[in-house]
Structure formats: C-alpha cells, structure tokens
N, C-alpha and C positions, 0 to 999 in steps of 0.2 A: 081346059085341062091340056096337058101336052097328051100326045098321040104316037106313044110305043107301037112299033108291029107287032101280032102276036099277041096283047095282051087279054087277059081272061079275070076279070073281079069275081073275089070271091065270098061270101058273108051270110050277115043276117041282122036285121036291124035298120034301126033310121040313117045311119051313115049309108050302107049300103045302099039304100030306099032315096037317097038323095043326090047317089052319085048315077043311080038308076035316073031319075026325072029328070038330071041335066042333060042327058041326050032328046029331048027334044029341042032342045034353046041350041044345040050344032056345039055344047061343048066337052060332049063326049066322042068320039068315033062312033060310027053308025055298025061299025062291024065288030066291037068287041064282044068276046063273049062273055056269058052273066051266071054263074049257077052260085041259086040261091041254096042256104041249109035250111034242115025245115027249123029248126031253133037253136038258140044256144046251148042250152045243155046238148044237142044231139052231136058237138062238135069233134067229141073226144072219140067215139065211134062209125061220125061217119067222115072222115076225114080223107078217109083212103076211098071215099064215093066220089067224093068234091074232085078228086086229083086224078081221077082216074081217067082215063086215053088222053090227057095233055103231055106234050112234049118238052121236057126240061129245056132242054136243046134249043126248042123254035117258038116258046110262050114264057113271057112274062107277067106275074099274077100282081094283082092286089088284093091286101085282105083288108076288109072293109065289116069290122066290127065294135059296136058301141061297147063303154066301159061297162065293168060287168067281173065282178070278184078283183078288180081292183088290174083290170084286163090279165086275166090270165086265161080267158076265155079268147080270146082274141088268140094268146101265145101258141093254145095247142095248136089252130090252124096254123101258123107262121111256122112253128117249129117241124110240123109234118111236111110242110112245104120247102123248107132251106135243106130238111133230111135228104129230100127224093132230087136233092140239087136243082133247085128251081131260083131261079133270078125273080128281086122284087122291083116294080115300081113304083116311083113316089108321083101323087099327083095334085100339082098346084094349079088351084082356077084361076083363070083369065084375070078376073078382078081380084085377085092378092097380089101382094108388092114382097119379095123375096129379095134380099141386099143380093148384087153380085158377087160378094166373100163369104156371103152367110153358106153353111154346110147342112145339108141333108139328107140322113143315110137315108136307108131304103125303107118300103111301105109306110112313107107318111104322108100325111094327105094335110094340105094346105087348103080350109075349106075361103069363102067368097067373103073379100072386105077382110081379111086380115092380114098383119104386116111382120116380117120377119126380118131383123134389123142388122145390122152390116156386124162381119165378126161372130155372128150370133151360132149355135149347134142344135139342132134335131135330128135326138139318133133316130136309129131304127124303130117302126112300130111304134110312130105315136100319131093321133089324130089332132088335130089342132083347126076347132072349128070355127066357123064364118066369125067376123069380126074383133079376130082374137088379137093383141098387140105382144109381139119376142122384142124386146129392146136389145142394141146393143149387146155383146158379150157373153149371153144370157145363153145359159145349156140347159135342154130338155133330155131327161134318162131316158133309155130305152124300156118302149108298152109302153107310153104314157099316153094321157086324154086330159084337155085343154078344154074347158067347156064354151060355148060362146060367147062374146065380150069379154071373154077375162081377159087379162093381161099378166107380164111375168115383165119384172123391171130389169134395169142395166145391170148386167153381170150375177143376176142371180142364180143358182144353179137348183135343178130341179135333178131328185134322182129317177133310181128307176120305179117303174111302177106306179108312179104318181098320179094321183085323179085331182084335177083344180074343177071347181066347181062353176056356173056359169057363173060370168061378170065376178071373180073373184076378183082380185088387185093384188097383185104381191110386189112390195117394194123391192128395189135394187139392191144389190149386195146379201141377199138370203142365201141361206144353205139348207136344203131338203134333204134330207135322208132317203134311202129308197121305202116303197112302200107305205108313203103318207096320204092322207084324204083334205082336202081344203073343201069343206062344203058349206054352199050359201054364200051371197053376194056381197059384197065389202072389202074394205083394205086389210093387209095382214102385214106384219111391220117384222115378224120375229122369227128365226131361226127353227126348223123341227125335226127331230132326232128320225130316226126311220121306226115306219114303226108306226106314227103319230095320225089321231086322228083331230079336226078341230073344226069348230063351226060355231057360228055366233050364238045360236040353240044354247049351247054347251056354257060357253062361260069362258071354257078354260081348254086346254089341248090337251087330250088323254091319249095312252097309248095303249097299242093292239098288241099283245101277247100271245102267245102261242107258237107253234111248230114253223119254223122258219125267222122266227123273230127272237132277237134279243131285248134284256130289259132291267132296267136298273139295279142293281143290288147296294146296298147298304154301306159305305165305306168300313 
C-alpha cells in the first residue's frame, strides 16, 4: 500500500478487516491509526464518534466499507468526512498493476492481483477488490464496489452506485446507469438503465422503483 503521513482508516467490515491483516506482511504502515464502528447501521450516528479529535489539517482518512444498501452505507461516513474538510486517500497494494494514465479520485482502494488499465477512471469511493480486471478506457461511478475477479471491459462505463458482483464479466463498450446491481458470476453482454437489477437467478434484468428512482412510463 502507499504510505500517507497522517493517515487514520476508518470502517466496519471485511474490507476494513483486510486492510487491518495486511499490516503484518509490512504492507500497511505500522503507525496508522484504526477506529473501528461497532456496525454498519451505527454509521449514521456515530459518525461524529469516528471523527472526533482528528485533525482535518494534519490526517488523511480512508473509509473502508463493504457494499451494503447499494453503498450508501459507506457514503454517510465519506460525506461526514469531506463536510468536516477532511482529505481522502486512495490505497493501491503492492501486487496491483495501476496504468501510469489510468486516474483515481479519492478513497479507492485497489485490493491485491488486480489491474487497472491505461486511460481507465475510478472515481471517488469505490472498492475494487483483489483480482479484479478495469480495461482500457473503462469508467467506475462514484460509491461503487467491484466484487472479486470481476472484470469491467474496454470502454465501458459503470455509473454511480453500482454493485458488480464477484467474478462477474462485463463486456466492452456497456453503459450502466447509476444505481444497478450485477449479481452472480458470468458474462453480461447488455446495456442497464439506472435503476436495474440482474442476475442469472432471474432470467431477465428487472428494475428498482421507488424514491430516488425513475421508471418507465408507457409511450
């Protein structure tokens, strides 16, 4: 992992719990600090616990939270944290391969064995775990989660919000909407509106309705 001064991980979960174990192997810093939440639901209230006597000024945070409401679990910690003017970092392990053009905003974490491809974008707040393949050209929305061995092909664009399931496959040239679910392993060849939930289970790609979403109407 690279080695910010200052930095303080913040979370709850198996991402957290993994970026916790790699400091024994020497690929953490031995001095950052760790405060755990007692759970996810507790996020939204103790948030102002998590942040309290760190120094916007002189600490850089990661938040380090598995998907979970389609990460918006994740967002309250980030959002209380960019409020109180806190700087995020991103942290890629030793064994990922990241292009020198490829771009990475902030609090993403590049988990071990996976490759992110020249050209390619990861915005803000998305986890992209061990053995995961970004092709070429290929954009990740902001809060997203990448599950491991998936891959996302050349030029395809994921929006925000998005949850890819482990070992999913999505061909090159796709367009995601924000707010889609890809769950279960296999290739995905088609285009999905925001919104969109789909899994081999299913048959077919249904969509999620409700408060924040739009959805078809009848010509």
């Amino acid at each position: 992992m690279s080695n910010p001064e200052g930095l303080c991980l913040l979370g709850h979960g198996a991402i957290f719990e993994t970026l916790v174990n790699d400091a024994p192997g020497h690929s953490l810093p031995s001095d950052w600090q760790m405060r755990r939440a007692e759970s996810v639901g507790s996020l939204a209230s103790s948030s102002h616990q998590l942040l309290e006597g760190l120094d916007p000024a002189a600490t850089r945070l990661f938040i380090a939270i598995d998907q979970n409401a389609l990460n918006h679990a994740r967002l309250e910690l980030y959002g209380a944290a960019r409020l109180r003017g806190f700087r995020m970092a991103s942290l890629i392990h030793v064994r990922a391969y990241v292009a020198p053009d490829a771009k990475l905003d902030d609090n993403v974490w590049i988990g071990a064995a996976a490759f992110v491809g020249s050209g390619s974008q990861v915005c803000s707040d998305v986890m992209v775990h061990p053995c995961v393949r970004i092709d070429r050209g290929a954009r990740i929305g902001t809060h997203g989660w990448i599950g491991p061995g998936a891959s996302v092909g050349a030029d395809t664009e994921v929006g925000a919000h998005c949850v890819i399931g482990a070992d999913a496959h999505l061909r090159g040239g796709l367009r995601l909407g924000r707010h889609c679910l890809i769950e279960g392993a296999g290739e995905w060849s088609s285009d999905m509106k925001s919104g969109s939930f789909s899994s081999h289970e299913l048959g077919c790609c249904a969509r999620i309705v409700g408060a924040g979403y739009t959805f078809d109407r009848p010509a």
